[in-house]
C-alpha positions as CSV (number, residue, x, y, z in Angstrom):
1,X,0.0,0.0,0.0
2,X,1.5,3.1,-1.1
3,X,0.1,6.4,-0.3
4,X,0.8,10.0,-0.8
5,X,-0.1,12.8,1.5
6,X,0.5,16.7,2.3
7,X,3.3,16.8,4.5
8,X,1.2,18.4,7.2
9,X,-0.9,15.1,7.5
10,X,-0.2,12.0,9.1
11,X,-1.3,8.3,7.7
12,X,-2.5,4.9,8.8
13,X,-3.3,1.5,7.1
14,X,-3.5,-2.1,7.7
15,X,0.2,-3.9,8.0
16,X,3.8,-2.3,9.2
17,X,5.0,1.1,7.8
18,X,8.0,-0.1,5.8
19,X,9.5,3.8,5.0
20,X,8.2,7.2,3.8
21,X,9.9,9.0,0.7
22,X,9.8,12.6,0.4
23,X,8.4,14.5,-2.4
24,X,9.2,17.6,-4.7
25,X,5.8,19.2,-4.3
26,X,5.3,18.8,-0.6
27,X,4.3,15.4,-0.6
28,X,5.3,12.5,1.1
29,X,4.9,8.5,0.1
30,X,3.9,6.4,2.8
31,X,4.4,2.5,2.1
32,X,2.6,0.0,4.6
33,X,2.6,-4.0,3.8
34,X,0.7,-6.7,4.9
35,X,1.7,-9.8,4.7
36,X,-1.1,-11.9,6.0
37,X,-4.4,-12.5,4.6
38,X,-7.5,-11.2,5.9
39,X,-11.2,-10.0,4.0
40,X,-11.1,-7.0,2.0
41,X,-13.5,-5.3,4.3
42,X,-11.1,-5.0,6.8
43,X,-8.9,-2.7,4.4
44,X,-8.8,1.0,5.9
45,X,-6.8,4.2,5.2
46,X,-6.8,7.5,7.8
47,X,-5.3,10.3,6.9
48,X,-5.3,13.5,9.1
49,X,-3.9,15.9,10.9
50,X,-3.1,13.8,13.9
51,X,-0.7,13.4,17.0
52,X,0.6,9.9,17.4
53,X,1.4,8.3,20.8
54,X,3.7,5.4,20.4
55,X,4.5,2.2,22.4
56,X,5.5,-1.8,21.8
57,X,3.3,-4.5,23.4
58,X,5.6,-8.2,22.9
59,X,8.0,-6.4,20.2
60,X,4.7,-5.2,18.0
61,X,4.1,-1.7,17.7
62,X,1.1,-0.4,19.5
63,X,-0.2,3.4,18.1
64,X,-2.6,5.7,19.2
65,X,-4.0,8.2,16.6
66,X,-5.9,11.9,18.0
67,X,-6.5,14.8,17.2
68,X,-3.6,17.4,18.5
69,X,-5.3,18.9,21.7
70,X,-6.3,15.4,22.8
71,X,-2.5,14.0,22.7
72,X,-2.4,13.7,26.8
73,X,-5.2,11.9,27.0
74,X,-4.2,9.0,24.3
75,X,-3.9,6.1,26.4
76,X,-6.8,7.1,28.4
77,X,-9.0,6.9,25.2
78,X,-7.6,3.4,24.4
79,X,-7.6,2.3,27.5
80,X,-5.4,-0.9,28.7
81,X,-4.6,-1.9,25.8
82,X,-1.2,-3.6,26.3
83,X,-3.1,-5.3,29.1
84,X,-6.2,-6.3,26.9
85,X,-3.6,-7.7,24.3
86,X,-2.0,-9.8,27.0
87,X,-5.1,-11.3,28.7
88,X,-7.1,-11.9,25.7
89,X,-4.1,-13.6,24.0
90,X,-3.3,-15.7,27.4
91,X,-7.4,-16.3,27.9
92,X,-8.0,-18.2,24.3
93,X,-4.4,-19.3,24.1
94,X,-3.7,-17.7,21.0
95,X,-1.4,-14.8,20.3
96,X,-2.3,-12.1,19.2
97,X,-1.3,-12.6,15.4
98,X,-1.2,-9.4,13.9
99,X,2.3,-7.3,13.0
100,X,0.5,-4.2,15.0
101,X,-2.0,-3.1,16.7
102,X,-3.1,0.5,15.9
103,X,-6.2,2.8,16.6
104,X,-7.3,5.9,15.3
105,X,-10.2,8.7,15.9
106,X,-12.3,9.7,13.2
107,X,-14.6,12.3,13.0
108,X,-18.3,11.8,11.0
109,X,-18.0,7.8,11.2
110,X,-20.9,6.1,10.0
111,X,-20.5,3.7,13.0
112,X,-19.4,3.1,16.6
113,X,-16.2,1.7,15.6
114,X,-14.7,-0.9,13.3
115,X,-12.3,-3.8,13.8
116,X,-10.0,-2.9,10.8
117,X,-6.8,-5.3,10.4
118,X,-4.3,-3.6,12.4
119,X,-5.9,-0.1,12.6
120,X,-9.4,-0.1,14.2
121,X,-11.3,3.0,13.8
122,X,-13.4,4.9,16.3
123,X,-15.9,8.0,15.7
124,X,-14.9,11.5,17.9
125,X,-17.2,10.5,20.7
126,X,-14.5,8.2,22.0
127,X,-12.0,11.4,22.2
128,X,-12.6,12.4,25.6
129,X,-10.1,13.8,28.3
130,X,-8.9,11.6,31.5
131,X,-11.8,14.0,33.7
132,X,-14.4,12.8,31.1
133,X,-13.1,9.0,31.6
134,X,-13.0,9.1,35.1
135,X,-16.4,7.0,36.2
136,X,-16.8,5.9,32.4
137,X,-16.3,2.2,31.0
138,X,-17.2,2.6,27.7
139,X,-14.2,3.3,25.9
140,X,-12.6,0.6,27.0
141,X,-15.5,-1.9,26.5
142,X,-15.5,-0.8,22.6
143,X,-11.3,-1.2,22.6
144,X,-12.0,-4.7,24.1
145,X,-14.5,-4.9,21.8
146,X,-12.4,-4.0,18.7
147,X,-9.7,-6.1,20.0
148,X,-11.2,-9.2,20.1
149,X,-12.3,-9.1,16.3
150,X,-8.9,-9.9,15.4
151,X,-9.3,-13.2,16.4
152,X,-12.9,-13.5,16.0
153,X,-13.9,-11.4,12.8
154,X,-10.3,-10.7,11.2
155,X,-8.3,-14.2,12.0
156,X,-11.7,-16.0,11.6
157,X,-14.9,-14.5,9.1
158,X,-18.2,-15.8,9.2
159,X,-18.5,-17.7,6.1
160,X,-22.2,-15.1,5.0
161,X,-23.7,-12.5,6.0
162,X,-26.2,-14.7,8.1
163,X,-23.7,-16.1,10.1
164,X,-22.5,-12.2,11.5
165,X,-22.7,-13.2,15.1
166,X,-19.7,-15.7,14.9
167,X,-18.1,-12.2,14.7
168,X,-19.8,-10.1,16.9
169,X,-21.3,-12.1,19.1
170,X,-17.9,-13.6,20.0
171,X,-16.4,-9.7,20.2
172,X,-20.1,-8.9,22.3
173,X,-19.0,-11.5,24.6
174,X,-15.3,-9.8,25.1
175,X,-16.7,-7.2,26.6
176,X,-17.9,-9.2,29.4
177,X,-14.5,-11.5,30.1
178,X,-12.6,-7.9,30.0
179,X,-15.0,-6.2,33.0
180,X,-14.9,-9.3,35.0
181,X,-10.8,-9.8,34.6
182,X,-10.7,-6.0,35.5
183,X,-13.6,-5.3,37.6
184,X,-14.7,-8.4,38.7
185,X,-17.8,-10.7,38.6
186,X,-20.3,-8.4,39.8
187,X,-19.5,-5.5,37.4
188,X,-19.5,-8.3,34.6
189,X,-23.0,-9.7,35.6
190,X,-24.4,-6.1,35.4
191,X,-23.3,-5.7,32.1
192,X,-24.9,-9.4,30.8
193,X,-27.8,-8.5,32.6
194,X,-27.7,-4.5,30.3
195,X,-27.1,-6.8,26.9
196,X,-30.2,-9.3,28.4
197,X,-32.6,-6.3,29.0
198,X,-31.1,-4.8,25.2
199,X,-31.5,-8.0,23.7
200,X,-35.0,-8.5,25.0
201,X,-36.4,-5.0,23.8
202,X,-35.3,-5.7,20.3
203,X,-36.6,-9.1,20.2
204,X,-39.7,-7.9,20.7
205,X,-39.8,-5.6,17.8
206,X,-37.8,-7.9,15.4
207,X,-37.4,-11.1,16.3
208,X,-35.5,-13.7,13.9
209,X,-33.3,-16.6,13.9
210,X,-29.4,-16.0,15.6
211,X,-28.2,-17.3,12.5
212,X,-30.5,-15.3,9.8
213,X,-30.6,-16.2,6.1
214,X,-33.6,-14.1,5.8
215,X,-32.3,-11.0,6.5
216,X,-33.9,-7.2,3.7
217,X,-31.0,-5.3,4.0
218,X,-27.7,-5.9,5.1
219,X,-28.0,-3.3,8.0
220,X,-30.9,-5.4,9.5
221,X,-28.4,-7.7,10.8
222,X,-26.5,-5.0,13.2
223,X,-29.1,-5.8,15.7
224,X,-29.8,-7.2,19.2
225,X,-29.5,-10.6,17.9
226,X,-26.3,-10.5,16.2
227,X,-24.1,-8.7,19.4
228,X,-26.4,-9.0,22.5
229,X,-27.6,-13.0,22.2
230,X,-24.6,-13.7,20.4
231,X,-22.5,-12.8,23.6
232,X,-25.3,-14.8,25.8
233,X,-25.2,-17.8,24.2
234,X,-21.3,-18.0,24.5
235,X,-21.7,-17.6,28.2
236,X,-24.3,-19.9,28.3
237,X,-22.2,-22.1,26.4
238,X,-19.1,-21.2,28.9
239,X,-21.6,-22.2,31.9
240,X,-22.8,-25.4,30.5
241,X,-19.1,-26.7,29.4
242,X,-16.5,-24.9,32.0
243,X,-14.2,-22.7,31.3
244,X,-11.6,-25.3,30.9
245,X,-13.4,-27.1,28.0
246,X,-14.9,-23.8,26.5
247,X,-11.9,-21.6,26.3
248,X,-9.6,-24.8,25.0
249,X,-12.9,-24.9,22.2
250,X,-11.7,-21.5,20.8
251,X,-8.5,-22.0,20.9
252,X,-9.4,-25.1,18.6
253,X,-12.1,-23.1,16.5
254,X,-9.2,-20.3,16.0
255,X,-6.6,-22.7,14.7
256,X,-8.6,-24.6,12.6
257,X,-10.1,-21.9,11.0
258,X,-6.9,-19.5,10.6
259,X,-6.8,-16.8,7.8
């Protein structure tokens, strides 16, 4: 991937950053590879006028993209990420198996975020300072979240459309393992019981099959169904089998199913 910018603008895309080549007009070249194979909707390109804050999580590079006046407050908008990349990859037994791990704030997204190889993307509400964070989970519920496609999403894509929980339900259900590794059981179980309650309320104006072949529009499947019983169904799943057997089944769908 080879890309040319201003020189007042910074860059992003999936892979490593191999070098950048300056340019007669005020230009740059930015060159990123990636070596691995992954869907071609997890492609993305940022570029903007951005501060980076830099650090290495198990020799990987680990970046954080905001907008200049946020810069202090990086890691606290990402929150725990080094940490997240250590449990997650210890939990499920799998390293992480990417070359980097990169996120960036965006402003008009069309979404909450999105689980791009290598650089996830997050819309401006995310960019908040370390008083805004104080009492808040959220940010780091969607970095878990985000996180935990690149196993289940980016590593491993549901075969159709239809089958769109075995992504986000799986990434649904992070959410959960992450508050009760951090917070404890009780903070998890309040959460389960939120995604229950959300689940329930769109059930009752839409309700359809987990796995949903019949499906009008593409967007109908970003629903209760696909994230909130998704996640419910893996704990229910967790409950029924233990954690021994249940976490060792990941680990097993993960490698079986690779790239």
């Amino acid at each position: 991937m080879a890309v040319t910018v201003q020189n007042r603008f910074k860059n992003l895309s999936n892979g490593v950053f191999l070098k950048s080549e300056e340019n007669s007009d005020g230009t740059r070249t930015d060159y990123y590879r990636m070596d691995l194979p992954h869907a071609p909707y997890l492609f993305m390109l940022a570029v903007g006028e951005f501060s980076v804050t830099r650090e290495t999580w198990e020799g990987i590079p680990v970046e954080y993209f905001v907008e200049p006046e946020f810069e202090a407050y990086a890691k606290d908008i990402f929150p725990h990420t080094p940490e997240m990349l250590t449990f997650f990859s210890e939990l499920i037994g799998y390293k992480y198996p990417w070359p980097k791990f990169s996120q960036v704030i965006v402003r008009e997204y069309v979404s909450g975020a999105m689980e791009n190889t290598t650089g996830v993307i997050y819309g401006d509400f995310m960019q908040l300072t370390d008083r805004d964070l104080v009492d808040v989970l959220i940010n780091e519920k969607i970095v878990a979240h985000e996180m935990f496609h690149h196993w289940f999403g980016d590593l491993v894509t549901c075969e159709s459309w239809a089958n769109l929980t075995l992504n986000e339900g799986f990434a649904n259900y992070s959410e959960y393992l992450w508050l009760e590794h951090k917070y404890g059981r009780d903070e998890a179980d309040y959460h389960r019981m939120s995604e229950k309650d959300g689940y329930l309320q769109d059930a009752m104006r839409n309700m359809h099959p987990l796995i949903h072949f019949g499906y009008r529009d593409k967007e109908d499947m970003f629903d209760g169904h696909s994230y909130n019983k998704g996640g419910l169904v893996l704990h229910m799943l967790r409950d029924y089998l233990g954690d021994e057997a249940f976490f060792a089944g990941l680990q097993r769908y993960l490698s079986d199913n690779q790239y």
